[in-house]
N, CA, C and O atoms as a printed pandas DataFrame, in Angstrom:
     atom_number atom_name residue_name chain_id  residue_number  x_coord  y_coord  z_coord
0              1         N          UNK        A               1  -12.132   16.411   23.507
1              2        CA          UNK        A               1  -11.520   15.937   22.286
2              3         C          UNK        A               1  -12.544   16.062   21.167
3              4         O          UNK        A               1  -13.745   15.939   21.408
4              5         N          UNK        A               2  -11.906   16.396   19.497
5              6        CA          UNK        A               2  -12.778   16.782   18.876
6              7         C          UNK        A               2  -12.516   15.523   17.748
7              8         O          UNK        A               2  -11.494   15.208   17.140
8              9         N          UNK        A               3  -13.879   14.950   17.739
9             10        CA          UNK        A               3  -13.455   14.145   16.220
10            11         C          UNK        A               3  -13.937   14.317   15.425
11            12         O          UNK        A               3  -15.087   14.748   15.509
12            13         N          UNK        A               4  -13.221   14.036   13.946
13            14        CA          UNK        A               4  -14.080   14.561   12.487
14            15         C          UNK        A               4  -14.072   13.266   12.117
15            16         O          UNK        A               4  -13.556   12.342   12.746
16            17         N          UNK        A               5  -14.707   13.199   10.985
17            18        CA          UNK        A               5  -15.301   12.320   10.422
18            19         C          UNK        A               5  -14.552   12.213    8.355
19            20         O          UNK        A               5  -14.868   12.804    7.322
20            21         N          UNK        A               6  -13.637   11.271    8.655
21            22        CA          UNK        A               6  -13.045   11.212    7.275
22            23         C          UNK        A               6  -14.222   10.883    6.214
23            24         O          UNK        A               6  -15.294   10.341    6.483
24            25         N          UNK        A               7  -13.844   11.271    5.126
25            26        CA          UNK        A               7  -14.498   11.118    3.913
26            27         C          UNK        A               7  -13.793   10.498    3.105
27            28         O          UNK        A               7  -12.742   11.122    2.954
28            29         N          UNK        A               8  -13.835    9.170    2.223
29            30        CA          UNK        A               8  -12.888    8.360    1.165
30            31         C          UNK        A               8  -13.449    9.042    0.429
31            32         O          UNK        A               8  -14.586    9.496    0.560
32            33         N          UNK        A               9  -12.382    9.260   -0.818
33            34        CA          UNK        A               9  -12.510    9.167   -2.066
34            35         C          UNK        A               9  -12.734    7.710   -2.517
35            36         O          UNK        A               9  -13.488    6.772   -2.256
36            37         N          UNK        A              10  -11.574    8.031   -3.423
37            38        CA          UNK        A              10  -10.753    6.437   -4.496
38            39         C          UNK        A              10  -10.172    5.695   -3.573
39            40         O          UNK        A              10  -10.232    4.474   -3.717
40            41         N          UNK        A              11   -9.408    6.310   -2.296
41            42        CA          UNK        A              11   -8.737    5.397   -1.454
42            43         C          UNK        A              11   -9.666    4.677   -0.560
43            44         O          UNK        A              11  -10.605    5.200    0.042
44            45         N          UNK        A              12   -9.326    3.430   -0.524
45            46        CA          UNK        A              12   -9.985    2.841    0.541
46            47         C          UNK        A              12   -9.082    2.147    1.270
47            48         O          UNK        A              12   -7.973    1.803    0.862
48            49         N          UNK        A              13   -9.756    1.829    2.865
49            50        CA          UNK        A              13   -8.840    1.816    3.935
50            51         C          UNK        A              13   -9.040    0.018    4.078
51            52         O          UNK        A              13  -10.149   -0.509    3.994
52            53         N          UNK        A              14   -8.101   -0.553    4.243
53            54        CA          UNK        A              14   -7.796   -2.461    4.367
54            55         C          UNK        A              14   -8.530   -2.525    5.620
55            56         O          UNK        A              14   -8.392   -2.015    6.732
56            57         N          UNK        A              15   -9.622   -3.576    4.896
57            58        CA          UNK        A              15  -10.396   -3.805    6.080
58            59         C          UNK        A              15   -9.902   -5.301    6.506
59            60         O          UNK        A              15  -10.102   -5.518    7.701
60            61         N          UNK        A              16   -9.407   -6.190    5.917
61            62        CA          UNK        A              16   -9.129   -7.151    6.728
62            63         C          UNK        A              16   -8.295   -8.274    5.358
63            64         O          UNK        A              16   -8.446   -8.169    4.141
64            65         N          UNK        A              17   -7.384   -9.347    6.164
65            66        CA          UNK        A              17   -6.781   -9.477    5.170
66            67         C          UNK        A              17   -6.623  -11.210    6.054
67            68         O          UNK        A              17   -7.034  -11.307    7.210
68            69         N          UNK        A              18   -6.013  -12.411    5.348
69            70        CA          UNK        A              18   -5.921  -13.287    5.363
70            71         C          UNK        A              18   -5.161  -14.205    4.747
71            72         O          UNK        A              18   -4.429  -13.674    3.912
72            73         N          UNK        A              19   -5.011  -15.629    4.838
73            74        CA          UNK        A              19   -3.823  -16.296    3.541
74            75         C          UNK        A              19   -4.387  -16.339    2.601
75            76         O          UNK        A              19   -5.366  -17.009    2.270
76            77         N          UNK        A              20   -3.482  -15.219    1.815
77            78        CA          UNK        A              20   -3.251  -14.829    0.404
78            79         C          UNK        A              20   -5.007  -13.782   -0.313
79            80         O          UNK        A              20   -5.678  -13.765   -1.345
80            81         N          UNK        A              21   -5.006  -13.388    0.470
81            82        CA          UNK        A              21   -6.299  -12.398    0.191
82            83         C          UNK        A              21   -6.031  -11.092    1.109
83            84         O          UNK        A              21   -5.358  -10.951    2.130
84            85         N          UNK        A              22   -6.783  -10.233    0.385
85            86        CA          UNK        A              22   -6.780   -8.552    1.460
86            87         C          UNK        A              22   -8.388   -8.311    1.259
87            88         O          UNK        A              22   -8.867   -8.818    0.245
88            89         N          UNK        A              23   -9.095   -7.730    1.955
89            90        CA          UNK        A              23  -10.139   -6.976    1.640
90            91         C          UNK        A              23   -9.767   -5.081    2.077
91            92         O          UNK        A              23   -9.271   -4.389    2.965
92            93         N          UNK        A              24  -10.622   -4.950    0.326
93            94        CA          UNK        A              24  -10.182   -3.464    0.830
94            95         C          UNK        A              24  -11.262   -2.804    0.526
95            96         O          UNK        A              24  -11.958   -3.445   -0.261
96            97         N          UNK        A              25  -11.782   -1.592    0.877
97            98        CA          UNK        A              25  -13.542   -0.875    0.606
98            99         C          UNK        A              25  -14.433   -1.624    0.069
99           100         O          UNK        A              25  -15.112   -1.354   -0.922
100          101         N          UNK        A              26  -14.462   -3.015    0.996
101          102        CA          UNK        A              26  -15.446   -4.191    0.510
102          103         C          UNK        A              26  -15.213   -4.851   -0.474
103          104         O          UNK        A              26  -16.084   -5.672   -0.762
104          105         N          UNK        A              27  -13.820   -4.764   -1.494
105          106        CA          UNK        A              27  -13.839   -5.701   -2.515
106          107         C          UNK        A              27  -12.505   -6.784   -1.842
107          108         O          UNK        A              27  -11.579   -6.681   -1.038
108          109         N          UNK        A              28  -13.134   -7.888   -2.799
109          110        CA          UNK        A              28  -11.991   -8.888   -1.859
110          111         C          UNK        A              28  -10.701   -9.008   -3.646
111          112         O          UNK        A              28  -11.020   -9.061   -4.834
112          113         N          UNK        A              29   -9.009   -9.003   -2.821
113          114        CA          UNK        A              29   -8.814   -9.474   -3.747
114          115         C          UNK        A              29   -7.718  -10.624   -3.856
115          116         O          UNK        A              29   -7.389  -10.795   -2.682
116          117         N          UNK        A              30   -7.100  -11.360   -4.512
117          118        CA          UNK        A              30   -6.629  -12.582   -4.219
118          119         C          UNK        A              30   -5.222  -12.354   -4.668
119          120         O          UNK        A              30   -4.972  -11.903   -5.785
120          121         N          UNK        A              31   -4.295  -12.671   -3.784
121          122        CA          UNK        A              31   -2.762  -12.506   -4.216
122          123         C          UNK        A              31   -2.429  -10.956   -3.289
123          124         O          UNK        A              31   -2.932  -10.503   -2.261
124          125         N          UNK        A              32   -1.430  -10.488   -4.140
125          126        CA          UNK        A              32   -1.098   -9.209   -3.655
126          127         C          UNK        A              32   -1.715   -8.047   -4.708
127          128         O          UNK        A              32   -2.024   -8.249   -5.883
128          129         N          UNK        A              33   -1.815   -6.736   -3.946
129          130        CA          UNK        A              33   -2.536   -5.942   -4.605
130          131         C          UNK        A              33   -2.152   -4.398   -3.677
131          132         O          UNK        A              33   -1.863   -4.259   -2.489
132          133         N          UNK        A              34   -2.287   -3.422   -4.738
133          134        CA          UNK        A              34   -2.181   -2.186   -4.676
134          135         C          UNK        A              34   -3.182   -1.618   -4.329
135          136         O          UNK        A              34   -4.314   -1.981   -4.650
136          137         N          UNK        A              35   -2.809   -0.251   -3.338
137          138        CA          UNK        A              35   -4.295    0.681   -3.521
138          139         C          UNK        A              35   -3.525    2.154   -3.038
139          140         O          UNK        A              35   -2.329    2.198   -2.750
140          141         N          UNK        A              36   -4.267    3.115   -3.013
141          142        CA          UNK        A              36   -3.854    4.235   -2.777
142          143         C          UNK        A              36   -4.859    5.120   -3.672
143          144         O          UNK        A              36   -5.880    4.505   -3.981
144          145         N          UNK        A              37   -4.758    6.671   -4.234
145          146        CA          UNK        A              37   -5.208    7.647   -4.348
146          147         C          UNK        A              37   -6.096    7.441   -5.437
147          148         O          UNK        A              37   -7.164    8.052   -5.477
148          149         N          UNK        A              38   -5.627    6.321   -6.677
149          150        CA          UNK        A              38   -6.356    5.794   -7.683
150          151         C          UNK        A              38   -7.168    4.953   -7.258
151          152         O          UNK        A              38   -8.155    4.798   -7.976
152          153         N          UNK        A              39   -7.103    4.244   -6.185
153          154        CA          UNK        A              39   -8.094    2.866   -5.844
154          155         C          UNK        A              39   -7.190    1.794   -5.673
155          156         O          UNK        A              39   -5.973    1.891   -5.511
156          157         N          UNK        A              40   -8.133    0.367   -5.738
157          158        CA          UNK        A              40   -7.000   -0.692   -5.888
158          159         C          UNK        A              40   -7.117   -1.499   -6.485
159          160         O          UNK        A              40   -8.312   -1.782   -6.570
160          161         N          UNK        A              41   -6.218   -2.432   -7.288
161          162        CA          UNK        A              41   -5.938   -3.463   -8.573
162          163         C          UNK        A              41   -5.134   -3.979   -7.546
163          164         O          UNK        A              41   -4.621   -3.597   -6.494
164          165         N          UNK        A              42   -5.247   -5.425   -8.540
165          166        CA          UNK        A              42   -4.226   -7.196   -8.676
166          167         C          UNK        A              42   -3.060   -5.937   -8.881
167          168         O          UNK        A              42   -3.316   -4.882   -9.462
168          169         N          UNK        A              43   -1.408   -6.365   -8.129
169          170        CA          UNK        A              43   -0.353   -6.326   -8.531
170          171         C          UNK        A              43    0.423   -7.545   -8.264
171          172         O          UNK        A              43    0.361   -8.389   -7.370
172          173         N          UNK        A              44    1.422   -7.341   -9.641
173          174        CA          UNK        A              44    2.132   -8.539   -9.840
174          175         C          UNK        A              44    3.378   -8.881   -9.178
175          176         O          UNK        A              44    4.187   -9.728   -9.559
176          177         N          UNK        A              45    3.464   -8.040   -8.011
177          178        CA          UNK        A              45    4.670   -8.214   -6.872
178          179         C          UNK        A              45    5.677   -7.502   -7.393
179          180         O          UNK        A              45    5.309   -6.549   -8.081
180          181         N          UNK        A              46    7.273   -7.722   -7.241
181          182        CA          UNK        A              46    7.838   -7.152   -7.197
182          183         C          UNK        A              46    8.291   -7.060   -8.612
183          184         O          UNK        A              46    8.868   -5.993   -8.819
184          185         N          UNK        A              47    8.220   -7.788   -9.585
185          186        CA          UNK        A              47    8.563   -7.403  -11.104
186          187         C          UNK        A              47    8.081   -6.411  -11.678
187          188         O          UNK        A              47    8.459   -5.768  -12.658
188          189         N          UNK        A              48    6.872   -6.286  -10.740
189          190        CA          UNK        A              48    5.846   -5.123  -11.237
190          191         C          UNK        A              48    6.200   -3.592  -11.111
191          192         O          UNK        A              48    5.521   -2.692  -10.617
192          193         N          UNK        A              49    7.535   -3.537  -11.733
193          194        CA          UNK        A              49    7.429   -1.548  -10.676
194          195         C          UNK        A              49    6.859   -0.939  -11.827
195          196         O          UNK        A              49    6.643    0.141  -11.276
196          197         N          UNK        A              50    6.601   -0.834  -12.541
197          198        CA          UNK        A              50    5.580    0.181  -13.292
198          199         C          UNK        A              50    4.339    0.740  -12.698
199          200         O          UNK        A              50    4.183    1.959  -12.766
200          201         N          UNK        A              51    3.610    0.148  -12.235
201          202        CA          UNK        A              51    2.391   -0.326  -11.315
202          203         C          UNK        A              51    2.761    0.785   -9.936
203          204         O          UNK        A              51    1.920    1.610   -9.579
204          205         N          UNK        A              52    3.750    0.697   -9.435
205          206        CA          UNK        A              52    4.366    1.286   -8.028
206          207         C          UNK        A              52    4.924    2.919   -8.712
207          208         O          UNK        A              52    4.853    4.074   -8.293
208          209         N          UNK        A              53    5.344    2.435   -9.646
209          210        CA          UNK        A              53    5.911    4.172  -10.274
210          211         C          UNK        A              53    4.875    5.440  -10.605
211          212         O          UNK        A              53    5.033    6.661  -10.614
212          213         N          UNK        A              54    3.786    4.600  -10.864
213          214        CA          UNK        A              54    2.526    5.201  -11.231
214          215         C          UNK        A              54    2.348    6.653   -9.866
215          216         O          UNK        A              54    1.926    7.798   -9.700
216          217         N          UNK        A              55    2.812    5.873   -9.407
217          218        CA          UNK        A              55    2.065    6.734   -7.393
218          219         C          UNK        A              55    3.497    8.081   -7.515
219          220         O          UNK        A              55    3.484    9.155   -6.914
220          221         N          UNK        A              56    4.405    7.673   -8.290
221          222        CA          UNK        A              56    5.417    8.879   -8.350
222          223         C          UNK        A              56    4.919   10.302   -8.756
223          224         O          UNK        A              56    4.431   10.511   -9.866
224          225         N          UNK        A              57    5.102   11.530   -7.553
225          226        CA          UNK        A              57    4.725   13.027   -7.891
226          227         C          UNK        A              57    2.856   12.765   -7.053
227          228         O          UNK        A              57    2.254   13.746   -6.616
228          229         N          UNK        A              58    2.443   11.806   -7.009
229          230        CA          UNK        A              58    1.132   12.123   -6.420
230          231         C          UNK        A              58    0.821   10.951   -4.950
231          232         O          UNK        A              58   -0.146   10.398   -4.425
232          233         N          UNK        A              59    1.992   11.019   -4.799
233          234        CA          UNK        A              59    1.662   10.370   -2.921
234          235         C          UNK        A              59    3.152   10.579   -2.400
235          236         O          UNK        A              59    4.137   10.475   -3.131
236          237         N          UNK        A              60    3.194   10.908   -0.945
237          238        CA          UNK        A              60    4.496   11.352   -0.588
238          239         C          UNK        A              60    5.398    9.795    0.040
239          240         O          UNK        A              60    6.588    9.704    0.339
240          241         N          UNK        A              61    4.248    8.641    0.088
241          242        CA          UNK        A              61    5.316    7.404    0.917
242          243         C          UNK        A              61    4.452    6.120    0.339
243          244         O          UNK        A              61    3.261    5.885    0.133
244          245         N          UNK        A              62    5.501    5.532    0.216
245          246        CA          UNK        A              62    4.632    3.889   -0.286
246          247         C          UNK        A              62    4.828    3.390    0.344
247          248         O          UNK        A              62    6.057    3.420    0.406
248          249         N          UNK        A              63    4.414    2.694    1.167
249          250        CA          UNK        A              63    4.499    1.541    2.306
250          251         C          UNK        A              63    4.173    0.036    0.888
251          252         O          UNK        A              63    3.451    0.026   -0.108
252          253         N          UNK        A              64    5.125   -1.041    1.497
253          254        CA          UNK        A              64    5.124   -2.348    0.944
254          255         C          UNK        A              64    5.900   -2.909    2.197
255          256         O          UNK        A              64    6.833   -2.873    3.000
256          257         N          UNK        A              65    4.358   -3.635    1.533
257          258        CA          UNK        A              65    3.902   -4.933    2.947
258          259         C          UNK        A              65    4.487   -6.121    2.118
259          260         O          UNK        A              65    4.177   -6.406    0.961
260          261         N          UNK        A              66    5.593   -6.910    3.101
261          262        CA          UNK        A              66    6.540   -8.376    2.373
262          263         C          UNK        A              66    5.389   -9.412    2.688
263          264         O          UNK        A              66    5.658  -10.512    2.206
264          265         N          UNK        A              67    4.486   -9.385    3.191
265          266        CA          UNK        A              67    3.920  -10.658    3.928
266          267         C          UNK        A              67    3.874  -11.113    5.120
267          268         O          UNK        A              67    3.464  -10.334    5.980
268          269         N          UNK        A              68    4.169  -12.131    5.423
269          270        CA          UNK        A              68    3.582  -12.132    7.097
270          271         C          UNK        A              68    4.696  -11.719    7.759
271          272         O          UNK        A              68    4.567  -10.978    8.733
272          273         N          UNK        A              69    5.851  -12.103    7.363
273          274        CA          UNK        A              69    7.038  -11.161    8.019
274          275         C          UNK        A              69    7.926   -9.999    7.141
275          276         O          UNK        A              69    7.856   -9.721    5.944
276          277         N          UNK        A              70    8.481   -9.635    7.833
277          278        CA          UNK        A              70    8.913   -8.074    7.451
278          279         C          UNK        A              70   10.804   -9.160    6.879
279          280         O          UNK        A              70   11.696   -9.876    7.332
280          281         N          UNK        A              71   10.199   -8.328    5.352
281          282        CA          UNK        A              71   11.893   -8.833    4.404
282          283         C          UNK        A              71   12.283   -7.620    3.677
283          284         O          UNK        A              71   11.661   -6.582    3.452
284          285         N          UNK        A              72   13.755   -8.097    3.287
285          286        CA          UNK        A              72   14.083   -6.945    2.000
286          287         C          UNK        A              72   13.656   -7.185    0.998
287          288         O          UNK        A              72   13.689   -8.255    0.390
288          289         N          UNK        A              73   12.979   -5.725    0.567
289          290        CA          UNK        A              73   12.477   -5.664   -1.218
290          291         C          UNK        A              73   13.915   -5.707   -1.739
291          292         O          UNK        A              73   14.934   -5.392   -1.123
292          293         N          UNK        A              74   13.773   -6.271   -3.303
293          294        CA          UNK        A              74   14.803   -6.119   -3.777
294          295         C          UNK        A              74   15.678   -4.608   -4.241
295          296         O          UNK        A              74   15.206   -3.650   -4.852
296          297         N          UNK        A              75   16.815   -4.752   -3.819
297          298        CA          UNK        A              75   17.381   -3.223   -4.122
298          299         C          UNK        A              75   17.436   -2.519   -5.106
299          300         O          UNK        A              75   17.555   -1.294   -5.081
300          301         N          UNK        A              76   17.344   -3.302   -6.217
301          302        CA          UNK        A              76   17.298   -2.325   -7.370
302          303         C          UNK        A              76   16.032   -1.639   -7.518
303          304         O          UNK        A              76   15.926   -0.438   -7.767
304          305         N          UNK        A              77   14.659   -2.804   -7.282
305          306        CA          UNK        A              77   13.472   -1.619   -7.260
306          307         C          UNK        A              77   13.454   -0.407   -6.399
307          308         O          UNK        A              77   13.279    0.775   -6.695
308          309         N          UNK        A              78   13.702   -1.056   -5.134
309          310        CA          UNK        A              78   13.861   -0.023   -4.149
310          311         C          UNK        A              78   14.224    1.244   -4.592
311          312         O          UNK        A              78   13.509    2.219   -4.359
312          313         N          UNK        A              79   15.561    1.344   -5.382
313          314        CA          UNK        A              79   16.640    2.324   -5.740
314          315         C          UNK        A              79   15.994    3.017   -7.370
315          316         O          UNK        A              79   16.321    4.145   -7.738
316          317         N          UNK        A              80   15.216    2.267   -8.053
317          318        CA          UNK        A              80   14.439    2.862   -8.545
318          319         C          UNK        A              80   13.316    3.733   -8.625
319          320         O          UNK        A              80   13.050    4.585   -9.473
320          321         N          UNK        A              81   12.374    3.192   -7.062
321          322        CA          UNK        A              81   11.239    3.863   -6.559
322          323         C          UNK        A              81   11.577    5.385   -6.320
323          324         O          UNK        A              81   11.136    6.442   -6.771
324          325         N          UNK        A              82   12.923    4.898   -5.067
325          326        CA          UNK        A              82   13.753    6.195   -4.554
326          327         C          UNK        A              82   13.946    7.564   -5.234
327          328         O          UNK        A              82   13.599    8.642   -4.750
328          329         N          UNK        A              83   14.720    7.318   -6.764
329          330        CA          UNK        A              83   15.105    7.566   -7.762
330          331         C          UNK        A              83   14.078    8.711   -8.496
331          332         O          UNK        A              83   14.441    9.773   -9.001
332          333         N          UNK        A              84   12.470    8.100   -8.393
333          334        CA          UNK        A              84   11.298    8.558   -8.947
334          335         C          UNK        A              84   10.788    9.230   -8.213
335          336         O          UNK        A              84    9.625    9.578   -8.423
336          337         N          UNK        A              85   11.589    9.717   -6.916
337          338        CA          UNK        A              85   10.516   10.063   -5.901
338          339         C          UNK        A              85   10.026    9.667   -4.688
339          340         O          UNK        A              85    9.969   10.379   -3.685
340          341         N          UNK        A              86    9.601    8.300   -4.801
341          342        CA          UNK        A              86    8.801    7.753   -3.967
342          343         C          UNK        A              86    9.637    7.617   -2.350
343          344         O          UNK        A              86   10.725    7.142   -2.024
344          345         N          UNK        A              87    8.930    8.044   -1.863
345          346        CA          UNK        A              87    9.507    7.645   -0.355
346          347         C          UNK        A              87    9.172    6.278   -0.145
347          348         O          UNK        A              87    8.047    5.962   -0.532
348          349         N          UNK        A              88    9.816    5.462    0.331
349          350        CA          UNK        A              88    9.341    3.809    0.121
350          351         C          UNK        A              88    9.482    3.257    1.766
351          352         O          UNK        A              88   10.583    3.251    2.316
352          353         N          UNK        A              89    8.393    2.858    2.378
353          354        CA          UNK        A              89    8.540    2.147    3.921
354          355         C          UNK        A              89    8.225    0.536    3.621
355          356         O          UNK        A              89    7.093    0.085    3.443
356          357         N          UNK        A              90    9.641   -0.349    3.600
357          358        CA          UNK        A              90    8.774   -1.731    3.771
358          359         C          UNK        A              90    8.736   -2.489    5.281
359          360         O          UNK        A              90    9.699   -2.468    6.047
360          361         N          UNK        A              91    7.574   -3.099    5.546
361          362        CA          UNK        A              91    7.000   -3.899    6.740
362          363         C          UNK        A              91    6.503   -4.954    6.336
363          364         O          UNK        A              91    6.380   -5.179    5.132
364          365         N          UNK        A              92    6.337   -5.323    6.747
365          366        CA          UNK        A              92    5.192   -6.681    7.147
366          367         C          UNK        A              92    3.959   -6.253    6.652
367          368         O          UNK        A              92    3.739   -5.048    6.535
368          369         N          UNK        A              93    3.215   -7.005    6.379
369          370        CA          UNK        A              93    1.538   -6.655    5.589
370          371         C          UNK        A              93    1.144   -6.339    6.068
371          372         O          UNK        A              93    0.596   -5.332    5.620
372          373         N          UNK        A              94    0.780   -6.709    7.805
373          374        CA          UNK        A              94   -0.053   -6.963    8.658
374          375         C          UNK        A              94   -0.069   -5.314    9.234
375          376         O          UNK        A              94   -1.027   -4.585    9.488
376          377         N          UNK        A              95    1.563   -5.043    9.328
377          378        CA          UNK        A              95    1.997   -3.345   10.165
378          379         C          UNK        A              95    1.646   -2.586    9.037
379          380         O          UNK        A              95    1.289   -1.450    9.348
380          381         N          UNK        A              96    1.620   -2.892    7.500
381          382        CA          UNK        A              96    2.015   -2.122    6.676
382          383         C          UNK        A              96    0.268   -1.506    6.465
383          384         O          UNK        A              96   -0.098   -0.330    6.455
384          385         N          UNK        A              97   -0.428   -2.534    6.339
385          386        CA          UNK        A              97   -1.889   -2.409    6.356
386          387         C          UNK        A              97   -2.718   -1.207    7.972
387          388         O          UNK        A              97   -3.811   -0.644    7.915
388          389         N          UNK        A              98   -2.050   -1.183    8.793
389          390        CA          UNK        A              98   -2.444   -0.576    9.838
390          391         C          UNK        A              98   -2.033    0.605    9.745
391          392         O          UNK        A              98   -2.763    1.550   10.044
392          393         N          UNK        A              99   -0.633    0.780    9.258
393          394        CA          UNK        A              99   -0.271    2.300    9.048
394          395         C          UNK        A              99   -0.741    2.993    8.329
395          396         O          UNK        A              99   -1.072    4.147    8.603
396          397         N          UNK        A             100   -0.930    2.231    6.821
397          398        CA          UNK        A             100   -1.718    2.943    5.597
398          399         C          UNK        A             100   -3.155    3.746    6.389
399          400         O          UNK        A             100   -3.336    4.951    6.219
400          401         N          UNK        A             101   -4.189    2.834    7.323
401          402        CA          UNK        A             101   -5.155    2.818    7.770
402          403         C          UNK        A             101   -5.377    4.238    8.404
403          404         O          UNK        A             101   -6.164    5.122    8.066
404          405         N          UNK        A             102   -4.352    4.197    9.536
405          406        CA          UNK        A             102   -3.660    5.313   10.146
406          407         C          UNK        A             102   -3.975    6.765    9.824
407          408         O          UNK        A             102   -4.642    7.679   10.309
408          409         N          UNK        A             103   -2.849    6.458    8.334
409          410        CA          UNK        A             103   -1.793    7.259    7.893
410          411         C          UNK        A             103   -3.105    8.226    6.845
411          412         O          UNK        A             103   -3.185    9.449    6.733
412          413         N          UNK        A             104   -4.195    6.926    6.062
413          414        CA          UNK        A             104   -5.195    7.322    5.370
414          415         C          UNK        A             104   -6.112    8.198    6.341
415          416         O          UNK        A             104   -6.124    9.428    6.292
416          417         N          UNK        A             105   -6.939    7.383    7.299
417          418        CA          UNK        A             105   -7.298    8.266    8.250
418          419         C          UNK        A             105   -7.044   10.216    8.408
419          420         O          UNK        A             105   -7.689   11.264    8.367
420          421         N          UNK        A             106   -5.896    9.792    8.567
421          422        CA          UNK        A             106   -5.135   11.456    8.488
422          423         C          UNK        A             106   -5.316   12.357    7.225
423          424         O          UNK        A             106   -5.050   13.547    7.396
424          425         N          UNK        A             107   -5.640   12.051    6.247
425          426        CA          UNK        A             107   -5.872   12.786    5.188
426          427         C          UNK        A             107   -4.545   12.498    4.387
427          428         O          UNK        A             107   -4.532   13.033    3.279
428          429         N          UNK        A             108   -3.358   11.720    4.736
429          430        CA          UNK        A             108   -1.868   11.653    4.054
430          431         C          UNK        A             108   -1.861   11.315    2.628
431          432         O          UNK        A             108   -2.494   10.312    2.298
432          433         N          UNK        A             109   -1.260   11.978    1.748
433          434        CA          UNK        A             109   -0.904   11.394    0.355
434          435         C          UNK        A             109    0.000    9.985    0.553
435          436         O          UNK        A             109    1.230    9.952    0.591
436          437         N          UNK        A             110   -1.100    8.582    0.694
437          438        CA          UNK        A             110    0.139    7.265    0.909
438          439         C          UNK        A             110   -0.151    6.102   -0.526
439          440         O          UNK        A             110   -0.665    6.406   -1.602
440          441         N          UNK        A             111    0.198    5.188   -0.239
441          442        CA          UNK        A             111   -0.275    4.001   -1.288
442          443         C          UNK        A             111    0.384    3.206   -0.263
443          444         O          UNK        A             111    1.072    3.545    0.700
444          445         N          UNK        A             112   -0.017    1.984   -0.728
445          446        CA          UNK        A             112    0.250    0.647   -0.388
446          447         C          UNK        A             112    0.469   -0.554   -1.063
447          448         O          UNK        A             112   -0.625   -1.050   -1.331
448          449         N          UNK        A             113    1.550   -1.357   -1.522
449          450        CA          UNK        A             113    1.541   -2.397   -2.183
450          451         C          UNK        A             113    1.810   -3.889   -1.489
451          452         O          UNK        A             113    2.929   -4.152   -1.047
452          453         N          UNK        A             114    0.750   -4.820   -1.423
453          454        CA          UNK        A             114    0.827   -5.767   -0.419
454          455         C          UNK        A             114    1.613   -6.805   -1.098
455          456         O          UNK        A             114    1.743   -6.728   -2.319
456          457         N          UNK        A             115    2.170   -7.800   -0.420
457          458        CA          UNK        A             115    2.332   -9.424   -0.997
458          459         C          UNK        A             115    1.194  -10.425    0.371
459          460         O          UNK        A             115    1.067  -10.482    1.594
460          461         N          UNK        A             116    0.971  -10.660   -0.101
461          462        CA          UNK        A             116    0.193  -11.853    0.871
462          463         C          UNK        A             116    0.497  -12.130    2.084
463          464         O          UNK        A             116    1.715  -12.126    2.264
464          465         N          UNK        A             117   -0.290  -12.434    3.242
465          466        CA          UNK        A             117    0.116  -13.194    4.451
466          467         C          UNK        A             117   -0.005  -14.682    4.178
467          468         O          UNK        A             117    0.284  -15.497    5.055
C-alpha cells in the first residue's frame, strides 16, 4: 500500500470539537462556524446563507453539520443552496466533521458549515 502525504492549503481539517466550540488548523472557535477552500470564520447559522453561497462554482458539496443530532435545515435555504449550485449533505456535526476530514484528505472540492454540539 502506497501512502501520500496531503498538503493543506486554506483548508483545514476539524481537529476536535466540543459544547459549542470546534477546533479547526489549531484555531479554536466558539458557536458555529464555516471552513472550506477560503479557510474558516464565525457563521451565523442558518440566516446566514450568504456566507454558504460564497462556496457556490468553487466546491462541489457542502456538508452542514445540525449539531449533536442529525435535523432538517430549513427548506427554503436548502432550495436556495441547491438552486446556486451547491450540492448540500446535512448530518450531524460530529459525522459531518469526519467526512469533511475524509473527504479533505482526498484532495475533494468540500466546505463545511457547523452548528454546535
Amino acid at each position: 500500500m502506497r501512502l501520500n502525504e496531503i498538503t493543506f492549503t486554506d483548508a483545514r481539517p476539524v481537529e476536535g470539537y466540543g459544547p459549542g466550540f470546534f477546533r479547526i488548523g489549531g484555531q479554536v472557535f466558539d458557536g458555529p462556524v464555516i471552513t472550506g477552500p477560503s479557510g474558516s470564520t464565525a457563521w451565523a447559522g442558518y440566516d446566514d446563507a450568504d456566507a454558504l453561497l460564497e462556496y457556490a462554482g468553487h466546491v462541489d458539496v457542502l456538508f452542514i453539520g445540525t449539531g449533536a443530532e442529525i435535523a432538517h435545515m430549513p427548506e427554503a435555504l436548502r432550495t436556495r443552496l441547491e438552486d446556486a449550485g451547491l450540492g448540500v449533505d446535512v448530518m450531524a456535526s460530529p459525522a459531518a466533521c469526519r467526512t469533511y476530514n475524509v473527504l479533505l484528505s482526498e484532495g475533494r472540492r468540500i466546505a463545511l458549515a457547523l452548528l454546535p454540539v
